[in-house]
Each structure stands twice: as C-alpha cells, then as structure tokens.
C-alpha positions in Angstrom: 115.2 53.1 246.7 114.1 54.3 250.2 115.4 57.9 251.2 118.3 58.1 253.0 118.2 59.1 256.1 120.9 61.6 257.8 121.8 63.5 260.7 124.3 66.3 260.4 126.9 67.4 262.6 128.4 70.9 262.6 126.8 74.0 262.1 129.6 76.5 261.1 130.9 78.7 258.1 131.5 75.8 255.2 128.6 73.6 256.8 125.5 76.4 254.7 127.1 74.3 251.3 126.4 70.8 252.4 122.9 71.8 253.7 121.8 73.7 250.5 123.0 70.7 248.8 121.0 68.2 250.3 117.9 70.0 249.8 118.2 69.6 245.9 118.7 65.9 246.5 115.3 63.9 246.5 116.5 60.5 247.8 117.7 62.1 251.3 116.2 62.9 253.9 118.4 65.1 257.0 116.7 64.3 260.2 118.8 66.5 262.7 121.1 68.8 263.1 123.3 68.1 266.3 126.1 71.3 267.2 127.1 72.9 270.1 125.9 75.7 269.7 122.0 75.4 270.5 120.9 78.3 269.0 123.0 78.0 265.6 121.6 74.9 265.3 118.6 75.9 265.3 119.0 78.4 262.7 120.2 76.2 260.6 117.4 73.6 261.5 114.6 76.9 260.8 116.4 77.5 257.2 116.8 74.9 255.8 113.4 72.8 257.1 115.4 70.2 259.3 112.5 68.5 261.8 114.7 68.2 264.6 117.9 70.0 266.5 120.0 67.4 268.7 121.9 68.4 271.2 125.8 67.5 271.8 126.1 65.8 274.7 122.5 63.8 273.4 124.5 62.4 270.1 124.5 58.9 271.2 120.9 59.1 272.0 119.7 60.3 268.7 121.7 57.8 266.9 119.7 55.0 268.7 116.3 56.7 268.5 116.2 57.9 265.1 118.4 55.3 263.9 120.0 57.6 260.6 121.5 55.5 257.8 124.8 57.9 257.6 125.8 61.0 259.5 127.4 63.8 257.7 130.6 65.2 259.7 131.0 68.8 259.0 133.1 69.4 262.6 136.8 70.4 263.8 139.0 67.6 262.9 140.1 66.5 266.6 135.4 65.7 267.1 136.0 63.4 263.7 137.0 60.4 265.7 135.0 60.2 268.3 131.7 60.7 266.4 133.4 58.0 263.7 133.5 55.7 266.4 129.7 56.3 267.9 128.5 55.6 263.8 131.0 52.3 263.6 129.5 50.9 266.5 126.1 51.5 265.2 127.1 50.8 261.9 126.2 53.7 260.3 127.5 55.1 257.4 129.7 58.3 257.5 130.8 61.4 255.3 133.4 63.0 256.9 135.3 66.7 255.9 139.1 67.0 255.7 140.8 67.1 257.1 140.2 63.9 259.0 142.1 64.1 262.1 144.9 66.4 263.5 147.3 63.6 262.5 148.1 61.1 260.2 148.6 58.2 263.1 144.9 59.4 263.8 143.9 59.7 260.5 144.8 55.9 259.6 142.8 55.0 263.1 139.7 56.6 262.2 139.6 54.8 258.9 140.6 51.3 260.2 137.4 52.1 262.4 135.2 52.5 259.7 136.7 49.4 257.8 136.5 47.1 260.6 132.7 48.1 261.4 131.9 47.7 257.7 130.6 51.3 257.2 130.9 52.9 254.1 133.1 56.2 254.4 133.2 58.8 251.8 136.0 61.8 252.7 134.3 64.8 252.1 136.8 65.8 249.4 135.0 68.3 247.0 137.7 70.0 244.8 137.8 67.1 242.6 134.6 67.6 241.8 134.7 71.4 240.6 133.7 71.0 237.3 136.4 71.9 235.5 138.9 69.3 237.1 136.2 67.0 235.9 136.7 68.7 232.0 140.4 68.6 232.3 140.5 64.6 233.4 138.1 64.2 230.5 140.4 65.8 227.9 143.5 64.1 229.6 141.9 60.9 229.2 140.7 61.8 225.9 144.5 62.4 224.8 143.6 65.6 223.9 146.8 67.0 224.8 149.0 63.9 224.5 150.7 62.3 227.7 151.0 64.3 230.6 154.0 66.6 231.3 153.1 68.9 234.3 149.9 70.8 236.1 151.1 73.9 237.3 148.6 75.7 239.7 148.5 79.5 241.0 146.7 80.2 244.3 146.4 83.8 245.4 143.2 84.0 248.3 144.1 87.6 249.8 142.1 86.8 252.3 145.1 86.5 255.2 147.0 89.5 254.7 144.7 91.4 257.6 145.5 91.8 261.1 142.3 90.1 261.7 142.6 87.4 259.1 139.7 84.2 259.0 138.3 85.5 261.8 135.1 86.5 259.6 134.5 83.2 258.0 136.9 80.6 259.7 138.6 82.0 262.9 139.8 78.4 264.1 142.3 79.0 261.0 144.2 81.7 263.2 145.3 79.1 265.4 146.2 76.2 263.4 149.8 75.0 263.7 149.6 74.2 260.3 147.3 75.8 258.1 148.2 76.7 254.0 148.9 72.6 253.2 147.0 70.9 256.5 143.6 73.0 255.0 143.9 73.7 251.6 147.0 72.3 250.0 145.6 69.3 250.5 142.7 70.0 247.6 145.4 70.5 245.2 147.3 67.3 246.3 144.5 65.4 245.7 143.4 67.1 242.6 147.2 66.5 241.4 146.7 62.4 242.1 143.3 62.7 240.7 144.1 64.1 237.1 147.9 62.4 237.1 147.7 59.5 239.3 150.2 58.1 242.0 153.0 60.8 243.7 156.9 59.1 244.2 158.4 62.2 246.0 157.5 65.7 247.1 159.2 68.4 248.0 158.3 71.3 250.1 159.2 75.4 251.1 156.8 76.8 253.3 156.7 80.7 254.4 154.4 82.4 257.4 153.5 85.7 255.6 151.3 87.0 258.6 152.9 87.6 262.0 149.5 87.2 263.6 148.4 83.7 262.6 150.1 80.3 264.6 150.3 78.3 260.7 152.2 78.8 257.6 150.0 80.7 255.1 152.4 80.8 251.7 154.4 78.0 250.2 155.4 76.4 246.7 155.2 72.5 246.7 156.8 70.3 243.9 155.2 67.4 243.3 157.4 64.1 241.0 154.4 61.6 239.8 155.1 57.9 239.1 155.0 58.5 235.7 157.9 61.3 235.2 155.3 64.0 235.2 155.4 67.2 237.6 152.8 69.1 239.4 153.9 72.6 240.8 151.7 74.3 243.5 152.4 77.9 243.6 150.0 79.4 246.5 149.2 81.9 249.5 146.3 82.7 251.2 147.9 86.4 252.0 148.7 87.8 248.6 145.6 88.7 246.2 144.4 87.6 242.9 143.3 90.5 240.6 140.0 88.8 239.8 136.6 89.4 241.2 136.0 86.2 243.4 139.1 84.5 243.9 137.2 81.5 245.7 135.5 80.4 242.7 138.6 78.4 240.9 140.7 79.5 244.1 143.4 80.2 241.2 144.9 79.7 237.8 145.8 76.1 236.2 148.1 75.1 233.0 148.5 71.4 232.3 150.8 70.6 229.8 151.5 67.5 227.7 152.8 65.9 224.7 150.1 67.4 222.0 149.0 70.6 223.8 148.1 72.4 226.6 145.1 73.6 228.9 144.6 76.3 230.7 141.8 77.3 233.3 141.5 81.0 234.3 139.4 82.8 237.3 136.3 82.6 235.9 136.2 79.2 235.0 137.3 79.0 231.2 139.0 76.5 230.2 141.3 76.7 227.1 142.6 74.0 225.0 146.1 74.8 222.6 147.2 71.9 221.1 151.0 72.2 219.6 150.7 73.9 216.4 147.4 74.8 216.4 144.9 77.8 217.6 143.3 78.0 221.0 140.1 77.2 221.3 137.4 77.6 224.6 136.3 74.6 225.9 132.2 74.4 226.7 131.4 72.3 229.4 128.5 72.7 232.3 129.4 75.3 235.1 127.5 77.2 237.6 127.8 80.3 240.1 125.5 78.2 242.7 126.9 77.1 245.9 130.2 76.5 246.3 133.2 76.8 243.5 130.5 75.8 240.8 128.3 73.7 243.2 130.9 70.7 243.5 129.4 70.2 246.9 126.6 69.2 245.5 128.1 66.8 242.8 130.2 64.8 245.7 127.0 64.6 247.5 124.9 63.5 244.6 127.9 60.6 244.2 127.8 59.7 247.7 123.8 59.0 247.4 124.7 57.2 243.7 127.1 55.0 245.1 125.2 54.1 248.3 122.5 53.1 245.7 124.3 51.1 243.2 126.6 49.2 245.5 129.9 51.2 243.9 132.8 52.3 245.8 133.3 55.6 246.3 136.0 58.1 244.9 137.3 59.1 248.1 137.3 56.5 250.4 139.2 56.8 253.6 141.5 54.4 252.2 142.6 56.3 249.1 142.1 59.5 251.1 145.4 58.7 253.4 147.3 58.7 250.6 146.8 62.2 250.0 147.3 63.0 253.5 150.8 60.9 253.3 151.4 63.8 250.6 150.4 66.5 253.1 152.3 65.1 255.9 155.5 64.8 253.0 155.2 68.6 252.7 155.7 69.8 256.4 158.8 67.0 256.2 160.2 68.3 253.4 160.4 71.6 254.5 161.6 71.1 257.8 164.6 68.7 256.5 164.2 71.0 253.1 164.8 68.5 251.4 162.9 65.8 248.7 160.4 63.2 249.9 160.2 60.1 248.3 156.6 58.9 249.6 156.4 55.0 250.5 154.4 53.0 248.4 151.3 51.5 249.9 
C-alpha cells in the first residue's frame, strides 16, 4: 500500500493529539498544515516535521496542487462544511471532529455531501476507542456479565467552576449556546449506542452552573435502549473529581447485567463482579500517552486500516447522525422536560 497522503486543517488546543498520532503511523504521510493563524501553523508544521504550512484563503489551491488523498478536519464546527464540500468536489477523503456542524439540518447536509461525491468519511469520534470501552464491549459480548441491564456513568471535569473557565485550553467553549451535551455529552451518547446498541427515547435536565459561560455546563440524561436497558449520564464540567487527572477516563462507569457487573474507576481499572462471586481486576492494554489512553491514535490507526482493506468504518457520517439525533433529543427534552422517543431511521 502506498502512503497516504493528508493535509490537516486546524491548529488549536485538541489538534497536538491528532498530530502526535500520525507520526507513529508509517503508512501516512501529512503534507500540510492549513490554519488561520500563520504563525501557529507553523509551529505546528516546525514540531512535528510537516514539509509545508498552507494558508487559509490558499485551501483550494493546495487541494489541486498537492492533490492529498484525505484531509483531516480539526476546525470549529460552522468551517466543517465548507471545507467538506472543497474535498467532495475533489473527491477526497475526509476525517472530520464533532461536532459536525452547529446543527443537525447541517449536520445531515454535510454528510449527504460526502455520500453523493463518494468520499469516504470517518467522524472523528474517539471515546469509543478509549481502551477500556473497548474491554467492557469485549466482556459484554463475551456474556461475562449476562444481558445488559444499565451503564451508569459519573462525570465530574472541575474545570468550569472559574470565572475564567476554558479560556486556557478551549475559550470558544465560553461562548457556546450549548456546550455540556453539544461537546461532550455527545461521547457518552455514543459510547452508550456503542456498548448497548440502538436508543428509543431520552430524556433530559440540564443546569448552567457558571454565570459566566453562554451554554449549560451540568446535566443528568436518561437514556431507554431498544432492548429495555438504561444508560444514566450523571455529569458537569463545574464540579471536581477527587482524582489526580480527571481527563483520563473523564469519570466513573458501572455497567450492570444479568450475571454481574463492571466497574471502571479514574485511573483506568476495570473491575469485573459477577453475582455471587469475588471481584476480580481486569488486565487489558492501557497507556498514559496522548490522549485518554492514546484512543486518538487507535481511531486513526482504524481510519488508515479501513481505507486499506476496503471496510467501512465505525463512525461513518451516517451512523454518526444518529448520535447527534440523541444530542439534539436532550436539549428537546429539557426544554419540553419531558421524554423523547427518538424516530427510527
């Protein structure tokens, strides 16, 4: 297989992941780095040995002359469709960050682009990928613990209780509309379909904890699965977790079933109880590298696997809208606060 050629987009906070990453990845080969900002571009180029630094308003130009086999999106949400659209009509291939668009109407546009041009298009969805979900779906497809009865989740960031909250790492966060379930609520949806399949109804209470934000920041979300099973999410991004880094699991997760439960704690142990019998730790392959046990890294190795063998890929933008149906749900639910029973697609 020939490398694969890419040119990134997007040079902020979360973008220093996806970079590292693709250096450990042999069959790829990152051409550019296009951002607005000139000069952090070229940082970024200088660090992580990128030939070349494109510059915004030269995007289309690059495309033609260094003619990339996908681009990686790592920009705001309202860029994602216009660059989407400059790669369709090239056809070239896309990774794209969540959240997709601003809206769901836009969302649905951007990936009836990609369809219609016959690009593959991978959702940069990584919390799937964080190797203990991986363990748990393992066990729950093992039967370890029986049929599934609920995944409960506790997520406690403390990183939005100060006056001048995200403005450190993410200050575009300070001014979302929406922020706890548009930006990261939507992990754990996806995570919930992931390890327990298909949602029927959801239902919603969201809180704004800091005066100085625009978005909500705290909320609990109920979640009913096709099955009969129930996923609780239990989070803010205001109050703290007594734990050292609170980004590596970003929480605490039971899943409970017929035969059992597991349990994953802070620091990335996972415990196994079935009914009736002592707890033991599971061992499974984890890391301090990168980001939340380098599961940037493992979407991107997927992307470069299934670009090779011909397979489709875990998040496509088609599966990926049903998780943003779930996100759109919540913010419905808690306006009408009441249950949403999501349409089938």
């Amino acid at each position: 297989m020939k490398p694969l050629k890419g040119i990134c987009l997007g040079a902020g906070y979360f973008s220093q992941f996806q970079y590292e990453a693709w250096t450990r990845i042999p069959e790829v080969d990152i051409l550019a780095v296009c951002n607005r900002n000139q000069e952090r571009a070229q940082a970024t180029a200088d660090k992580y040995g990128i030939p070349e630094v494109v510059a915004w308003d030269d995007l289309e130009n690059a495309l033609d002359t260094l003619n990339p086999d996908f681009i990686d999106i790592i920009t705001p949400p309202e860029t994602h469709m216009e660059i989407v659209a400059l790669a369709a009509k090239r056809g070239i291939h896309v990774i794209c960050q969540k959240p997709l668009a601003p809206s769901l109407e836009e969302s649905a546009e951007i990936v009836s682009m990609a369809r219609e041009a016959g690009i593959r298009f991978l959702v940069h969805e990584n919390w799937r990928w964080q190797p203990w979900y991986r363990e748990i779906k393992r066990q729950l497809d093992a039967g370890a613990i029986g049929s599934l009865h609920s995944i409960s989740v506790q997520m406690r960031m403390g990183d939005g209780w100060q006056s001048d909250a995200y403005l450190a790492r993410q200050p575009f966060f300070r001014d979302y509309p929406r922020l706890l379930i548009y930006e990261t609520g939507v992990h754990f949806l996806d995570t919930f379909r992931f390890l327990g399949g298909e949602i029927d109804s959801i239902y919603a209470r969201l809180q704004k904890r800091n005066p100085d934000i625009a978005g909500e920041d705290a909320g609990q979300v109920v979640a009913t699965f096709q099955s009969g099973a129930t996923a609780i999410l239990d989070s803010s991004r205001y109050n703290e977790a007594d734990c050292e880094d609170p980004r590596y699991t970003f929480g605490t997760v039971r899943v409970d079933g017929s035969r059992g439960h597991i349990e994953l704690d802070t620091d990335g142990v996972l415990t196994l109880k079935p009914l009736g019998k002592p707890a033991r730790e599971l061992e499974y392959e984890r890391t301090r590298a990168n980001f939340a046990s380098d599961c940037v890294y493992a979407l991107q190795r997927h992307f470069v696997d299934r670009m090779a063998d011909g397979e489709s890929f875990e998040s496509t933008g088609e599966d990926y809208l049903k998780t943003i149906a779930l996100v759109e749900a919540c913010y419905q639910s808690h306006h009408a606060n009441q249950v949403v029973a999501i349409q089938k697609s």
